[in-house]
Backbone and ligand atoms as CSV (ligand in chain L), in Angstrom:
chain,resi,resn,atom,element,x,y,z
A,1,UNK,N,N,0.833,-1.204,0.000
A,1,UNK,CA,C,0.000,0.000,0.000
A,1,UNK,C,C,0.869,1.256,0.000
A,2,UNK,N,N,1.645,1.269,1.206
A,2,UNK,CA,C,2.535,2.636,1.247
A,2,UNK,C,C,3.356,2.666,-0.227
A,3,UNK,N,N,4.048,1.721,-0.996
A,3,UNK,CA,C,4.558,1.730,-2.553
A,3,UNK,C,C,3.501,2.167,-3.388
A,4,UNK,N,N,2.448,1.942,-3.427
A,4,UNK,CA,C,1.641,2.827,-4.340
A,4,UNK,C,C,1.293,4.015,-4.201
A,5,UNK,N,N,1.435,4.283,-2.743
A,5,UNK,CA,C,0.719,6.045,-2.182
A,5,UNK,C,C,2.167,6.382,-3.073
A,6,UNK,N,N,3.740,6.138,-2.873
A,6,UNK,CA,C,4.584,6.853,-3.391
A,6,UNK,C,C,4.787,6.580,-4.627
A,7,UNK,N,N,4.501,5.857,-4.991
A,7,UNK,CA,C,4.572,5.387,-7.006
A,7,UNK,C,C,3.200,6.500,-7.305
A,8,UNK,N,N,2.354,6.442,-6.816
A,8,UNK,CA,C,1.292,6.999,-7.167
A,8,UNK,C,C,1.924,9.064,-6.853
A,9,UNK,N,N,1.935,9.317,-6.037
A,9,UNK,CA,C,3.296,10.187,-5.963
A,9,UNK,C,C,4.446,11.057,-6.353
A,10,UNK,N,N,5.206,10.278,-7.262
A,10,UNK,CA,C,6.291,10.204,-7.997
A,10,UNK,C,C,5.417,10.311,-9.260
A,11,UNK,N,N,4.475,10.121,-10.007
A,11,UNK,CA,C,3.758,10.086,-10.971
A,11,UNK,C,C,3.190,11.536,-10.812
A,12,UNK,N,N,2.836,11.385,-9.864
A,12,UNK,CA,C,2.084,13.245,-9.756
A,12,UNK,C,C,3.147,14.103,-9.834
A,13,UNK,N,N,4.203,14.048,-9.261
A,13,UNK,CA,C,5.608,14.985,-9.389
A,13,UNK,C,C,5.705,14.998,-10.840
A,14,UNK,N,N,5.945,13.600,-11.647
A,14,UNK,CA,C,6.402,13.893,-12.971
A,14,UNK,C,C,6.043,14.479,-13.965
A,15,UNK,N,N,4.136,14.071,-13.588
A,15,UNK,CA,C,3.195,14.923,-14.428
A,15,UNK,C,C,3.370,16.826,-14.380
A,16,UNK,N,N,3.346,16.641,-12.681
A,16,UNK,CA,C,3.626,18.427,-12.593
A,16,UNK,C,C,4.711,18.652,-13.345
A,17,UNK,N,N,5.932,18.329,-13.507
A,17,UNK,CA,C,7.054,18.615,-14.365
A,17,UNK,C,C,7.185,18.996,-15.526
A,18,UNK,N,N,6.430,17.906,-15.880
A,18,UNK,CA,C,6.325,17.283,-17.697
A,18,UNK,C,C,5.538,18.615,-17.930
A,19,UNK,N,N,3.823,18.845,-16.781
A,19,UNK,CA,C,2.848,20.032,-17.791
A,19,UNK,C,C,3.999,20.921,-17.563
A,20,UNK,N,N,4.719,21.315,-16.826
A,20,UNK,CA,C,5.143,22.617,-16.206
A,20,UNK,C,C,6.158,22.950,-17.726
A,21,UNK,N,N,6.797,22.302,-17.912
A,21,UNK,CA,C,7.860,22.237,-19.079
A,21,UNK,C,C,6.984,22.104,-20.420
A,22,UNK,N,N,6.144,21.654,-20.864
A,22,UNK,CA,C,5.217,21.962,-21.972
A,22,UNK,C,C,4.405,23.044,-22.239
A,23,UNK,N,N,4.280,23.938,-20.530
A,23,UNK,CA,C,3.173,25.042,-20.700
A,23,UNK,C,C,4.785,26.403,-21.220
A,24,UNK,N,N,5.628,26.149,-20.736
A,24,UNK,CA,C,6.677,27.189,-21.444
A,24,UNK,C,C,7.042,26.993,-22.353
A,25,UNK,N,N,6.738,25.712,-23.031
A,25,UNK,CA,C,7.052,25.876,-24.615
A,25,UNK,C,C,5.404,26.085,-25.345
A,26,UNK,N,N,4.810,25.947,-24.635
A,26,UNK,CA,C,3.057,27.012,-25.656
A,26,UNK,C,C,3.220,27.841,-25.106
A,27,UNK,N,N,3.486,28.839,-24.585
A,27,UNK,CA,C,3.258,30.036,-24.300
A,27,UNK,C,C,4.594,30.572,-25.121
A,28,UNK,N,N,5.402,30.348,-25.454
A,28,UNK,CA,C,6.814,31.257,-26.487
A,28,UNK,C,C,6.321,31.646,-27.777
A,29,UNK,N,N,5.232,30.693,-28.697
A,29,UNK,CA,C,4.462,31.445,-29.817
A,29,UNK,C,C,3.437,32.626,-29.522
A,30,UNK,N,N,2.849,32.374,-28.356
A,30,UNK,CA,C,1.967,33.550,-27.791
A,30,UNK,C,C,2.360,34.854,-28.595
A,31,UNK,N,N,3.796,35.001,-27.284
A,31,UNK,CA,C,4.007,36.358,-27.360
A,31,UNK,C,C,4.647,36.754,-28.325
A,32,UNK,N,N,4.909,35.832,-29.288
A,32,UNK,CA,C,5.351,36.244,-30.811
A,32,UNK,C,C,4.078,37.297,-31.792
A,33,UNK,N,N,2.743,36.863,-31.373
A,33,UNK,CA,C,1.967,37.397,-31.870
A,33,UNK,C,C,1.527,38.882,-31.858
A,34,UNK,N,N,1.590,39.814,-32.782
A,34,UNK,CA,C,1.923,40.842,-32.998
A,34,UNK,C,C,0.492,41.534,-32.593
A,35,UNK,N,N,0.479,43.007,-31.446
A,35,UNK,CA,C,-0.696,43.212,-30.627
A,35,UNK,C,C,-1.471,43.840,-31.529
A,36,UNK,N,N,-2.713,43.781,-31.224
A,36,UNK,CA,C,-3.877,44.303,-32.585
A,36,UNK,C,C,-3.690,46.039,-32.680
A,37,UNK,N,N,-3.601,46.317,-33.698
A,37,UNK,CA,C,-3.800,48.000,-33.694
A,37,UNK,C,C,-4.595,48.740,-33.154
A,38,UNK,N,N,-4.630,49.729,-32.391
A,38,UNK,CA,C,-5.185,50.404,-31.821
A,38,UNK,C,C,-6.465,51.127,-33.011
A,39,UNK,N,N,-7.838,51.062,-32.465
A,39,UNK,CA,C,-8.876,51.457,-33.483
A,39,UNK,C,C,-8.537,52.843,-33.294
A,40,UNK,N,N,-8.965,53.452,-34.111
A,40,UNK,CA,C,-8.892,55.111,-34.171
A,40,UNK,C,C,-10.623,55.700,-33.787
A,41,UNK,N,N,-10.922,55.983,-32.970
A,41,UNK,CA,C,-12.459,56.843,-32.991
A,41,UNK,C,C,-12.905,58.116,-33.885
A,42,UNK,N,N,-13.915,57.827,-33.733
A,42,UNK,CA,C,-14.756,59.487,-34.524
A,42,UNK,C,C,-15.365,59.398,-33.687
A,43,UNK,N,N,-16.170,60.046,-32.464
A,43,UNK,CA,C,-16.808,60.344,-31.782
A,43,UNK,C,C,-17.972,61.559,-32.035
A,44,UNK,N,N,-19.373,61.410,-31.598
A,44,UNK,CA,C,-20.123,62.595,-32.256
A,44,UNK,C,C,-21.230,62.174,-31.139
A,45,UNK,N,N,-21.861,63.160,-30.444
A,45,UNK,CA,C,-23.339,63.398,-30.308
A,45,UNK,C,C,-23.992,64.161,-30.593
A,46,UNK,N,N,-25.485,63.492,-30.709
A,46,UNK,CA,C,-26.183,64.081,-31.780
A,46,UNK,C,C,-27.639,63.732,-30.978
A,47,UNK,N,N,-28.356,65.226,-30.798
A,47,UNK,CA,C,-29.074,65.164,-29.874
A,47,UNK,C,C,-30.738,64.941,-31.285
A,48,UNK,N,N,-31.784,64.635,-30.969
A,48,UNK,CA,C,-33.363,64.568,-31.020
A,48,UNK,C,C,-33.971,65.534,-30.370
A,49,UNK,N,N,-34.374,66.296,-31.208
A,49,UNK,CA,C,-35.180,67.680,-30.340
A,49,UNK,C,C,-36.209,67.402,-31.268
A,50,UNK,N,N,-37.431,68.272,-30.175
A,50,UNK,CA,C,-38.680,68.567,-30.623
A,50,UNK,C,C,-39.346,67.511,-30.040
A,51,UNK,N,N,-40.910,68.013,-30.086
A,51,UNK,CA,C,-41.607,67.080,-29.644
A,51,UNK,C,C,-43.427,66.662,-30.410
A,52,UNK,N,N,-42.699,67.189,-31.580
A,52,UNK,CA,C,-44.105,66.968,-32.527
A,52,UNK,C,C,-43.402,66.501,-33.753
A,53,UNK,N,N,-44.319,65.623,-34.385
A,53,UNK,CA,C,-43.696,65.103,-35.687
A,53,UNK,C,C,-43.738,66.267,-36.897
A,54,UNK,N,N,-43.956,67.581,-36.227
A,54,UNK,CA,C,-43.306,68.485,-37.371
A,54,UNK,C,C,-42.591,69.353,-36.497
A,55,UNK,N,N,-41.781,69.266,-35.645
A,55,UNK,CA,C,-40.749,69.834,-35.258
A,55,UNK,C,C,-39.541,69.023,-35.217
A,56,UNK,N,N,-39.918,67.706,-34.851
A,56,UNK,CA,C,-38.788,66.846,-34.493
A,56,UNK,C,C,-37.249,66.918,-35.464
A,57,UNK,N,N,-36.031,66.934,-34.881
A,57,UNK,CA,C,-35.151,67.013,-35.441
A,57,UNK,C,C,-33.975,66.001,-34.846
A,58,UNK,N,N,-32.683,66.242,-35.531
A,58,UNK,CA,C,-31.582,65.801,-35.248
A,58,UNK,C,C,-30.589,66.984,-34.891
A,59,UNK,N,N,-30.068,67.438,-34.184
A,59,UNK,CA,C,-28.809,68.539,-34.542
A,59,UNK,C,C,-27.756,68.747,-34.937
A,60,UNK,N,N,-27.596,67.417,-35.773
A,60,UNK,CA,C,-26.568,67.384,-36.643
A,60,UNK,C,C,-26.979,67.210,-38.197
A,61,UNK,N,N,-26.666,67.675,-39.327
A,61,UNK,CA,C,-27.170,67.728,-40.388
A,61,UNK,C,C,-26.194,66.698,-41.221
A,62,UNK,N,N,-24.444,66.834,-40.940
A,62,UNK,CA,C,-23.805,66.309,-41.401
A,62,UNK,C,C,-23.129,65.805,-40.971
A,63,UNK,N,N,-22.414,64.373,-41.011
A,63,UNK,CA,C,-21.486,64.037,-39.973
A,63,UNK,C,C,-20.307,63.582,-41.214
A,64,UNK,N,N,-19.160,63.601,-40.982
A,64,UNK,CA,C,-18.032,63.212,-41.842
A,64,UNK,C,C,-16.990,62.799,-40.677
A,65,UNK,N,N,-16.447,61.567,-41.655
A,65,UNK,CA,C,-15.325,60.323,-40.844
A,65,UNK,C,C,-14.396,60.341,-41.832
A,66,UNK,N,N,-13.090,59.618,-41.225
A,66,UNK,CA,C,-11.838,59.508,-41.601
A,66,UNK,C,C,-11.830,58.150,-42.273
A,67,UNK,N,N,-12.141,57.521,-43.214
A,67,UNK,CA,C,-12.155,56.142,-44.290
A,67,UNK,C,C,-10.777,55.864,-43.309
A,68,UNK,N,N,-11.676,54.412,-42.316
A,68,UNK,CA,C,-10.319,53.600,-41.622
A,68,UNK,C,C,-11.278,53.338,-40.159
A,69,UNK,N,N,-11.655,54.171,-39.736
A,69,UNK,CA,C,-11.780,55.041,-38.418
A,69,UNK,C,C,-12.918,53.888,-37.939
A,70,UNK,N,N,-13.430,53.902,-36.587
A,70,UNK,CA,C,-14.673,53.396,-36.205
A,70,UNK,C,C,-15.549,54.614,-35.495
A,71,UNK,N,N,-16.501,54.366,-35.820
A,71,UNK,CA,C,-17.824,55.837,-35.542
A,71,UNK,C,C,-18.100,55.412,-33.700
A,72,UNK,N,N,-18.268,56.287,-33.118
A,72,UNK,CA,C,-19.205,56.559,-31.618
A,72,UNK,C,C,-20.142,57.286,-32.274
A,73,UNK,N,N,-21.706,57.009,-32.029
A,73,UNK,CA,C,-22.564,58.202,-32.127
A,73,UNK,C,C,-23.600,58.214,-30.890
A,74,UNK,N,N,-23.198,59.471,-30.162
A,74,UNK,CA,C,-24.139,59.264,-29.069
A,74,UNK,C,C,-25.453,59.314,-29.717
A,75,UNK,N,N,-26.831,59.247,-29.475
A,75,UNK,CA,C,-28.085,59.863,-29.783
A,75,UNK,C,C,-28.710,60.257,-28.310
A,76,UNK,N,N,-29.073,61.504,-27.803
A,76,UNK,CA,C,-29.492,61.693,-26.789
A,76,UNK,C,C,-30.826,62.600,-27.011
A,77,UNK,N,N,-31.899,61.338,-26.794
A,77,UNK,CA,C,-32.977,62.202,-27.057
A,77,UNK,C,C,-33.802,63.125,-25.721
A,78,UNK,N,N,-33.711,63.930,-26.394
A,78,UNK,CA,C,-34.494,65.462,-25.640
A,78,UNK,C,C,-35.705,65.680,-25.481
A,79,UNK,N,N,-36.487,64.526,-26.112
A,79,UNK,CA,C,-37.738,64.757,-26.229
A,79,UNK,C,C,-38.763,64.782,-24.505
A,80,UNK,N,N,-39.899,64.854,-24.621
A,80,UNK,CA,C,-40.562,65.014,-23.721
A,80,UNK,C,C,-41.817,63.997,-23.882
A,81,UNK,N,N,-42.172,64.723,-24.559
A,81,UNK,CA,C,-43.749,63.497,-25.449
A,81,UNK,C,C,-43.493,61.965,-25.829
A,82,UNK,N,N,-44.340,61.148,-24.969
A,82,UNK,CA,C,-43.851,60.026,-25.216
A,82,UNK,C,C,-43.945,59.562,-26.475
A,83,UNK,N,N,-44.243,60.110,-27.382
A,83,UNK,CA,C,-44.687,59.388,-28.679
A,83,UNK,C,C,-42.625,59.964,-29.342
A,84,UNK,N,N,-42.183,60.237,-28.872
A,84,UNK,CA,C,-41.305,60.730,-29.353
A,84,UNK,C,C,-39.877,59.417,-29.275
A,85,UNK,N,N,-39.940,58.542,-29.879
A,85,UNK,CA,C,-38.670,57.604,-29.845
A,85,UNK,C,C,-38.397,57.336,-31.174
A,86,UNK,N,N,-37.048,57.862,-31.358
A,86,UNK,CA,C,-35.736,57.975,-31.975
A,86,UNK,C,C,-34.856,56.729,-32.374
A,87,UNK,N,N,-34.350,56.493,-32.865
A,87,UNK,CA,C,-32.965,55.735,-33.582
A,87,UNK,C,C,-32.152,56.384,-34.312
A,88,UNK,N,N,-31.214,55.628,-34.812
A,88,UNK,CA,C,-30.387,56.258,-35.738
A,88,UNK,C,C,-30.016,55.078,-36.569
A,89,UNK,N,N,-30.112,55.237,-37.592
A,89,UNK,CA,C,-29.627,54.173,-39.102
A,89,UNK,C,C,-28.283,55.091,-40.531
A,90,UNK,N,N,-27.376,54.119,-40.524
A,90,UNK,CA,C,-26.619,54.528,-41.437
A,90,UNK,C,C,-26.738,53.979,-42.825
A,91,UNK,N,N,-27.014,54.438,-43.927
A,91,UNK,CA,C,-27.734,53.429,-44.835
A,91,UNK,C,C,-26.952,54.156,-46.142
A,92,UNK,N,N,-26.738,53.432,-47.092
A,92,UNK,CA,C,-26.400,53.795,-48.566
A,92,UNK,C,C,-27.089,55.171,-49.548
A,93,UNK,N,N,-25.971,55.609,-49.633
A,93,UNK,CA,C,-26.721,57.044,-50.227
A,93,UNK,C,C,-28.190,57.210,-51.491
A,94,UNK,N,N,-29.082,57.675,-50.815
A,94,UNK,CA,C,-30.591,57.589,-51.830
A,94,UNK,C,C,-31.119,56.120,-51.841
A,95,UNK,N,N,-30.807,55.321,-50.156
A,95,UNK,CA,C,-31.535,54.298,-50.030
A,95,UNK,C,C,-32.514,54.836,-48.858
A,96,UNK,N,N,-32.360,55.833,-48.546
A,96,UNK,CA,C,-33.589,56.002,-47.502
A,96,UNK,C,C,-35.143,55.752,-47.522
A,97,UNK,N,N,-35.584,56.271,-48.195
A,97,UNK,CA,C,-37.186,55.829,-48.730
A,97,UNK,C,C,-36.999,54.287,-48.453
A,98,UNK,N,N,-36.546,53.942,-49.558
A,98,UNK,CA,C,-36.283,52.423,-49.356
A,98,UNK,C,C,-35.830,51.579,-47.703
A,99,UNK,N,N,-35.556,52.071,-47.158
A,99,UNK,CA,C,-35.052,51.134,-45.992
A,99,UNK,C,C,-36.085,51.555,-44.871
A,100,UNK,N,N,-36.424,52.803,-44.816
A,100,UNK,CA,C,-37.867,53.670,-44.100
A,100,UNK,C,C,-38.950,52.661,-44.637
A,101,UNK,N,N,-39.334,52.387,-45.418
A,101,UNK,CA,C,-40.480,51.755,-45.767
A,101,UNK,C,C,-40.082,50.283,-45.095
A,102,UNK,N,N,-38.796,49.548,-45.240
A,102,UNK,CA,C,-38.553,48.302,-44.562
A,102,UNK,C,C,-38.549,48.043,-43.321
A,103,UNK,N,N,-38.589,49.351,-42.894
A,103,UNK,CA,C,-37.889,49.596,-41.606
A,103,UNK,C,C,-39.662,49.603,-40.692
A,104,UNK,N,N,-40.572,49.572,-41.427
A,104,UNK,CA,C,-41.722,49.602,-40.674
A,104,UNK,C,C,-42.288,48.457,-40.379
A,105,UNK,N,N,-41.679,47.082,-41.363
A,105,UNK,CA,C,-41.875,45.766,-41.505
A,105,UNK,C,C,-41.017,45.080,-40.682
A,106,UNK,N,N,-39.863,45.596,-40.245
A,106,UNK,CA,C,-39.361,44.885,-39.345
A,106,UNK,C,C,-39.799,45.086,-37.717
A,107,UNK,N,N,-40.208,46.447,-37.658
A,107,UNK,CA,C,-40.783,46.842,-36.330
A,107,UNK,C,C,-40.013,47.122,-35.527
A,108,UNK,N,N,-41.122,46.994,-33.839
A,108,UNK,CA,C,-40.198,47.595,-33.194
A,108,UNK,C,C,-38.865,46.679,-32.497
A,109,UNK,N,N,-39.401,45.207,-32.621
A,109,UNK,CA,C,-38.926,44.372,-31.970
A,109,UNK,C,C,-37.214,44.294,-32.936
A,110,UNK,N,N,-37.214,44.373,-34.183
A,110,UNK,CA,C,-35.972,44.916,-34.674
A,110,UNK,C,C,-34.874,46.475,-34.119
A,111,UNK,N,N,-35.873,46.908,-33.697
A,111,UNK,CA,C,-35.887,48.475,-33.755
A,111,UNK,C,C,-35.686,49.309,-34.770
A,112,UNK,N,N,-36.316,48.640,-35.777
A,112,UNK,CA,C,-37.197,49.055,-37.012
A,112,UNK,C,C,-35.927,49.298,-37.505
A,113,UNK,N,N,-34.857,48.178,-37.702
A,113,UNK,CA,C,-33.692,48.036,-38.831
A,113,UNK,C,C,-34.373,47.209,-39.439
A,114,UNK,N,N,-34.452,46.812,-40.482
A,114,UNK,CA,C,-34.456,46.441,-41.458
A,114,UNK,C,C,-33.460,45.244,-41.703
A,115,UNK,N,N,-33.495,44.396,-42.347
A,115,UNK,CA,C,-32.144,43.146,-42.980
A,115,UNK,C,C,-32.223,43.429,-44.088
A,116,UNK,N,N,-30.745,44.186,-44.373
A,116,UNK,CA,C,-30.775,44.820,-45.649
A,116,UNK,C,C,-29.375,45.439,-46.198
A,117,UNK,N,N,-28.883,44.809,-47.024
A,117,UNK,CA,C,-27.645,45.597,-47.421
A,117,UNK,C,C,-26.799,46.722,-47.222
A,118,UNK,N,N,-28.129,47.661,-47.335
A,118,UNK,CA,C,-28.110,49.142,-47.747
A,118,UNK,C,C,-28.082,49.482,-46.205
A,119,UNK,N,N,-28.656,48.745,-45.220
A,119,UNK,CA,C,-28.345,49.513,-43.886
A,119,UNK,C,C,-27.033,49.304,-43.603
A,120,UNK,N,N,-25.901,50.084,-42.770
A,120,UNK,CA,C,-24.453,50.193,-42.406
A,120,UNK,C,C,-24.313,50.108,-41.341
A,121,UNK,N,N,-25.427,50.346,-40.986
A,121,UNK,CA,C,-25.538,50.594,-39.066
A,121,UNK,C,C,-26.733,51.269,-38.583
A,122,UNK,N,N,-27.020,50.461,-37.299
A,122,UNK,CA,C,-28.452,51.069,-36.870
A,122,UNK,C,C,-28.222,50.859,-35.459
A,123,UNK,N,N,-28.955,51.913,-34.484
A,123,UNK,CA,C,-29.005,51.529,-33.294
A,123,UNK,C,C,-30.361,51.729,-32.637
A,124,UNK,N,N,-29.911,51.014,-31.363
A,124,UNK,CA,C,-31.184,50.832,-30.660
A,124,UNK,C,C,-32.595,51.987,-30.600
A,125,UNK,N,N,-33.433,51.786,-29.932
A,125,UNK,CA,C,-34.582,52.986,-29.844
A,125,UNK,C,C,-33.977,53.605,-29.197
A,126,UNK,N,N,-34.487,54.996,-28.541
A,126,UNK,CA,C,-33.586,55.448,-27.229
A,126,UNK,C,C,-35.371,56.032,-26.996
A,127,UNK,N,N,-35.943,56.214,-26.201
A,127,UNK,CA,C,-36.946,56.810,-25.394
A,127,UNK,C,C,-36.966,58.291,-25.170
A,128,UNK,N,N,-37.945,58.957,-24.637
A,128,UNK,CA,C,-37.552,60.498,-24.457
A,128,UNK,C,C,-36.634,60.119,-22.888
A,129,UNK,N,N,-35.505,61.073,-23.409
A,129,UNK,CA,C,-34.734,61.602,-22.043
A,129,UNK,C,C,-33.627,60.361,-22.167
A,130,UNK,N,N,-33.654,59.083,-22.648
A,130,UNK,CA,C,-32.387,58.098,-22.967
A,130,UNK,C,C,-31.918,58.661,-24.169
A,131,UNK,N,N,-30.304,57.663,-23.840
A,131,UNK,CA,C,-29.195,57.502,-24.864
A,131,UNK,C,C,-29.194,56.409,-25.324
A,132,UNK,N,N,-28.271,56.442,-26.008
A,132,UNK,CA,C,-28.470,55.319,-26.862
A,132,UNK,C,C,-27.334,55.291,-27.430
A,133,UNK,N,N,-26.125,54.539,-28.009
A,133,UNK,CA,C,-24.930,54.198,-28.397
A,133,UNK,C,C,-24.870,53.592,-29.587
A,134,UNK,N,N,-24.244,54.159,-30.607
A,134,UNK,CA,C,-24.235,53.576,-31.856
A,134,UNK,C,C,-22.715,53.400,-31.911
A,135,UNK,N,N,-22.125,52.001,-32.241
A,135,UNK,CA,C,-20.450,52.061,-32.557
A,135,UNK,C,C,-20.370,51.307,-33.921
A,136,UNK,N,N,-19.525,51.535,-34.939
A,136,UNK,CA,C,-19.340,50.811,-35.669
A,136,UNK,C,C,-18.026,50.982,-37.026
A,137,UNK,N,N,-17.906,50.190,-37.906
A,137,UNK,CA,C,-16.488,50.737,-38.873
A,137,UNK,C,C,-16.880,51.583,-39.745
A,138,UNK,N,N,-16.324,52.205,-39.765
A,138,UNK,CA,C,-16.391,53.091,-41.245
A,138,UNK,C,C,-16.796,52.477,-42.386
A,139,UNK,N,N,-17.295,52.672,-42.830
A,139,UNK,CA,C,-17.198,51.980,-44.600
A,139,UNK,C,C,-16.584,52.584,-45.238
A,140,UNK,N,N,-16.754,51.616,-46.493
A,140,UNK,CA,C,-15.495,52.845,-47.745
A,140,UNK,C,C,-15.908,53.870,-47.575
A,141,UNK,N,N,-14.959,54.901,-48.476
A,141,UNK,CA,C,-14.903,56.115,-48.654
A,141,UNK,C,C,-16.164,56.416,-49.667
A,142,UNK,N,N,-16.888,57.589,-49.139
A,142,UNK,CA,C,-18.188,57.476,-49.825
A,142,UNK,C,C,-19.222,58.592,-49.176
A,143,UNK,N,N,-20.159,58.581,-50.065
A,143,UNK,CA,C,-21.513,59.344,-49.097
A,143,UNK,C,C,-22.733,58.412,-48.914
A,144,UNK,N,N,-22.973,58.561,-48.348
A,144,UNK,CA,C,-24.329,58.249,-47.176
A,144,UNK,C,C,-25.127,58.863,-46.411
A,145,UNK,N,N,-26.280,58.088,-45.689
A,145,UNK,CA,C,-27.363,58.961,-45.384
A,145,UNK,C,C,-27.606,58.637,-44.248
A,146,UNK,N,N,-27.818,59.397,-42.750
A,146,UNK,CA,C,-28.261,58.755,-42.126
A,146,UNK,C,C,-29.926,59.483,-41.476
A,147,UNK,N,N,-30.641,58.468,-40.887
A,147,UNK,CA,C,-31.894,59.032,-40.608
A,147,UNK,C,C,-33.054,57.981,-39.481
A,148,UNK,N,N,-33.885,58.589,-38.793
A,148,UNK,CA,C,-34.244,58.231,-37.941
A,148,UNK,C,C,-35.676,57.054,-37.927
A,149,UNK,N,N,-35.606,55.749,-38.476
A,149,UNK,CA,C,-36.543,54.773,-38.696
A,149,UNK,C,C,-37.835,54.837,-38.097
A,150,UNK,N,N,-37.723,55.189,-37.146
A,150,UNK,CA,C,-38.974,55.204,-36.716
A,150,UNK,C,C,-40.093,55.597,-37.193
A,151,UNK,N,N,-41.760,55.267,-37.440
A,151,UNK,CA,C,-42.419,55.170,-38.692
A,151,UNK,C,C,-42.527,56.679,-38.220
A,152,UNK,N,N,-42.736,56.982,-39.811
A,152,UNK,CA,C,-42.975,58.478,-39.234
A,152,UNK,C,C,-41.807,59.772,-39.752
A,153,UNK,N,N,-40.804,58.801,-39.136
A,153,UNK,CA,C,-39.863,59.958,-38.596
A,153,UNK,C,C,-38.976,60.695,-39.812
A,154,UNK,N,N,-38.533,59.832,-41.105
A,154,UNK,CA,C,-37.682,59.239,-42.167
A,154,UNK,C,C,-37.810,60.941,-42.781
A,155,UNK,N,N,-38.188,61.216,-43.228
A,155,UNK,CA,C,-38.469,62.673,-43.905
A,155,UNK,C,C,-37.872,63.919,-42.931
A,156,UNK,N,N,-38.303,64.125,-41.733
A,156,UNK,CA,C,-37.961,65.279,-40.725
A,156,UNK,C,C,-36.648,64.841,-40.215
A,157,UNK,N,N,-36.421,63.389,-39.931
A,157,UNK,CA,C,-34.814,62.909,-39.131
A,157,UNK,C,C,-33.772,62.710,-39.911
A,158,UNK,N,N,-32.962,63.564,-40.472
A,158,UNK,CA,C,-32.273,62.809,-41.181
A,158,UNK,C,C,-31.442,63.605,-41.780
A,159,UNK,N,N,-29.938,63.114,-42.484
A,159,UNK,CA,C,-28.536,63.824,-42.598
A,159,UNK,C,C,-27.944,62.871,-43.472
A,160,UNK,N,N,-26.160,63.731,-43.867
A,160,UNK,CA,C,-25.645,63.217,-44.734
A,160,UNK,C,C,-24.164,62.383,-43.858
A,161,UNK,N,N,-23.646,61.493,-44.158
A,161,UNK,CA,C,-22.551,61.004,-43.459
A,161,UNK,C,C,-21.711,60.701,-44.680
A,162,UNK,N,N,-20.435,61.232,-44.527
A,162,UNK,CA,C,-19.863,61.220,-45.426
A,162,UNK,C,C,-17.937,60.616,-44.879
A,163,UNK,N,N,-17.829,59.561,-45.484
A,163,UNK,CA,C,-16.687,58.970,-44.853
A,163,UNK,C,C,-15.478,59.189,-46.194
A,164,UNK,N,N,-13.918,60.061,-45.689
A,164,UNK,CA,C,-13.297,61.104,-46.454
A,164,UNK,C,C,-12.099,60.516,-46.140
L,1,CU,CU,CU,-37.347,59.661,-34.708
């Protein structure tokens, strides 16, 4: 009995050894691996004012990015009236109509994005008085449109994004 507690023992020592000496030879390719590049930001907020569907706005008309870059877009809506909830969609230039009309078929449970090519980026609803966080890559270099899905909204919400 006592020869097996130490055979049994001596086996556990060797194993600790053996991993101990195999985990320093996987870990030497690790740190060969070259660290990911640091993303570059564009950062922007962009507030929702008004509180009637013929006042409602964005306060930004135009937004322009650096072709490379990844976008922050705050949306901080200002509104008051509950009927007043906001998004933000980045979509292919003179696809708006088009993705507004899709964008009513997908609803709210999408948050009225659409599955669709032409969208680039969309973010959540935001409520009156929430934010809401849009992050995403740049696309090519190009113009684009962005504008606010919500039914309704597509005509009064909406701007040019232009990545330079
Ligand atoms: Cu809106």
């Amino acid at each position: 009995m006592k020869t097996l507690i130490i055979n049994t023992l001596a086996l556990c020592i060797t194993l600790f050894i053996s991993c101990g000496t195999s985990e320093t030879k996987v870990t030497e390719p690790v740190t060969k691996v070259k660290p990911m590049t640091e993303k570059v930001w564009e950062e922007f907020t962009i507030e929702a004012l008004g509180n009637t569907m013929m006042d409602m706005k964005y306060s930004l008309k135009n937004i322009s990015v650096k072709a490379g870059s990844w976008v922050r877009i705050n949306l901080v809506n200002k509104g008051l009236d509950p009927a007043m909830i906001h998004n933000i969609l980045i979509v292919n230039y003179n696809k708006r109509s088009e993705v507004a009309t899709a964008a009513i078929e997908a609803g709210p449970n999408l948050d009225y994005i659409p599955k669709s090519k032409d969208v680039i980026a969309g973010s959540k609803q935001a409520n009156p008085g929430e934010t809401v966080t849009l992050e995403f890559k740049a696309p090519a270099k190009g113009n684009y449109e962005f504008f606010c899905s919500y039914p309704g909204h597509s005509s009064k919400m909406r701007g040019y994004f232009f990545v330079k």
